[in-house]
Structure formats: C-alpha cells, structure tokens
N, C-alpha and C positions, 0 to 999 in steps of 0.2 A: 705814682709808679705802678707798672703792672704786676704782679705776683705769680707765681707759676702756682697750682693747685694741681697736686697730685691724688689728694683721696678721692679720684672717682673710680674705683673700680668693677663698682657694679652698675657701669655705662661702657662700656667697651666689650665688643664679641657678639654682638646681638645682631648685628646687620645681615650677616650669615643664614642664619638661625631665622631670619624672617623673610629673607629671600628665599630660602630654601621651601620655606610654608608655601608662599604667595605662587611660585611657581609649581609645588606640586599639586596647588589647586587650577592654576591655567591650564595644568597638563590633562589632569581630567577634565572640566568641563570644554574643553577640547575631544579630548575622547567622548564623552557625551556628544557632542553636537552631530562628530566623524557621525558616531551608529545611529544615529535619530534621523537625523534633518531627509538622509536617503530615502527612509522608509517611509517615513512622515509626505514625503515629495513623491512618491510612488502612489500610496495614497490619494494624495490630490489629484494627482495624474489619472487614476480611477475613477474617480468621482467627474470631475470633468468628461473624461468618452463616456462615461456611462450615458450623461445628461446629452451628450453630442449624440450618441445611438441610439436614445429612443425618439429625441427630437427628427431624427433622418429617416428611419423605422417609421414616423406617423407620415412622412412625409413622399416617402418613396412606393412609386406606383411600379406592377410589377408582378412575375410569379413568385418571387419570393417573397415569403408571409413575412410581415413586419416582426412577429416573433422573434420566428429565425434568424432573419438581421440583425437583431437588436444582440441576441444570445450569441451571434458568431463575433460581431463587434469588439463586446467585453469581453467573451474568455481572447481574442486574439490583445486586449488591453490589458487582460491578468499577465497572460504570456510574455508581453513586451515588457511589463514593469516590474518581472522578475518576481512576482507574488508568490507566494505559500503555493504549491499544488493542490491544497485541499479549501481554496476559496469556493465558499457556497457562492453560487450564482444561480438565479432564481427569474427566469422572464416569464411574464403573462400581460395577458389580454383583460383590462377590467375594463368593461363597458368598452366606449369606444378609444379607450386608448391601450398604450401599452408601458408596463412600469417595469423597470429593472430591478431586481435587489443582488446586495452582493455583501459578503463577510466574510472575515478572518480573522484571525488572532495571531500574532507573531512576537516573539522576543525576543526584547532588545537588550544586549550587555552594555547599559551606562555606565557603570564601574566596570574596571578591570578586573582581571582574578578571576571572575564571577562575584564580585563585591555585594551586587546589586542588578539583578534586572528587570526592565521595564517589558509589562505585556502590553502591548499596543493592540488597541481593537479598533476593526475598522467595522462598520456595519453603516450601509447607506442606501437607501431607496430611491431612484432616479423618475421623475416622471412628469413628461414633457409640459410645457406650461407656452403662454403666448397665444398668437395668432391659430395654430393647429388645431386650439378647444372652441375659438370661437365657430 
C-alpha cells in the first residue's frame, strides 16, 4: 500500500523563489545585449566603410584627392552610425597609399541603475590591401 508522507516541509515554496532568480537574470542579460550589440554593430559598420573608403580613395581617378575622399567618407560613416561627436579620425597619405585611423570611447550601461558600465573602445586603422598595391 501507498502511505501518504507528510514531513516534507523544507521542499515546498521554492519554485517561486527560483523562478524569480532565473528571470531577473534573463532580464538583465537582456538588458546587456539591448545596450551592446547596437554599439558593438555601429562599430563594425565603421570599420567596414572605413576599409570600403580607402579601397575607392586608392581607386578613384579624379580632382578630388584621395585623402579627401577617404576623410569625407568616414566622418559621413561616423554621422550615419550615430558615433560619439568627438571620434578621432585621422586620414593620410603613407607612401603610395592611403590609411584611415579612427577612435573613440563610449559607455555602455550593462547593468541597470548604473550597476555597472561597459567602456567600449573602438580604435581601428583601415588600409587598403589586394590588387591596388600590386
């Protein structure tokens, strides 16, 4: 026969209690992802036109100096990806090509509150490779 068992009282109530955890940790790294993955995406989105504007700058014949190109390119890519206003951007002429650099520092609230925030640094030097050097 089966028996009923009632001493189990410090097994009951708990389900709560650990849902409650597990979901206020979804919540945040939720939140984390919300403020990152943008910035993070904006980022890459830099780095990519940078590499696309000095490859078109070696490539592009013309009164406009490849420099210029290259510089009006990226700040119109700072512009478009919503960057910090004080991103260094830096274009020059080394030998026969031309290399971009570009930086900034921005932060990110991963935790709520101000719990915790991430400085994200971006600093990246673009310069053309492939058929262009040969």
């Amino acid at each position: 026969m089966k028996t009923k068992v009632n001493g189990r009282e410090s097994e009951k109530g708990s389900a709560g209690v650990k849902f409650l955890i597990v979901f206020v940790l979804i919540v945040f790294a939720a939140n984390a992802g919300y403020q990152f993955i943008p910035i993070a995406y904006a980022g890459e989105s830099l780095k990519q036109e940078m590499q696309t504007a000095v490859v078109n700058g070696m490539a592009s014949p013309g009164r406009i100096t490849p420099v210029d190109y290259v510089k009006n390119r990226v700040q119109k890519a700072v512009a478009d990806n919503n960057l910090p206003g004080d991103t260094l951007i830096e274009v020059k002429q080394v030998g026969n090509i031309v290399q971009a650099h570009a930086a900034f520092d921005q932060k990110i609230p991963i935790l709520p509150f101000g719990i915790y925030s991430y400085n994200y640094k971006f600093d990246y030097t673009a310069t053309p490779a492939g058929f262009l050097l040969k």
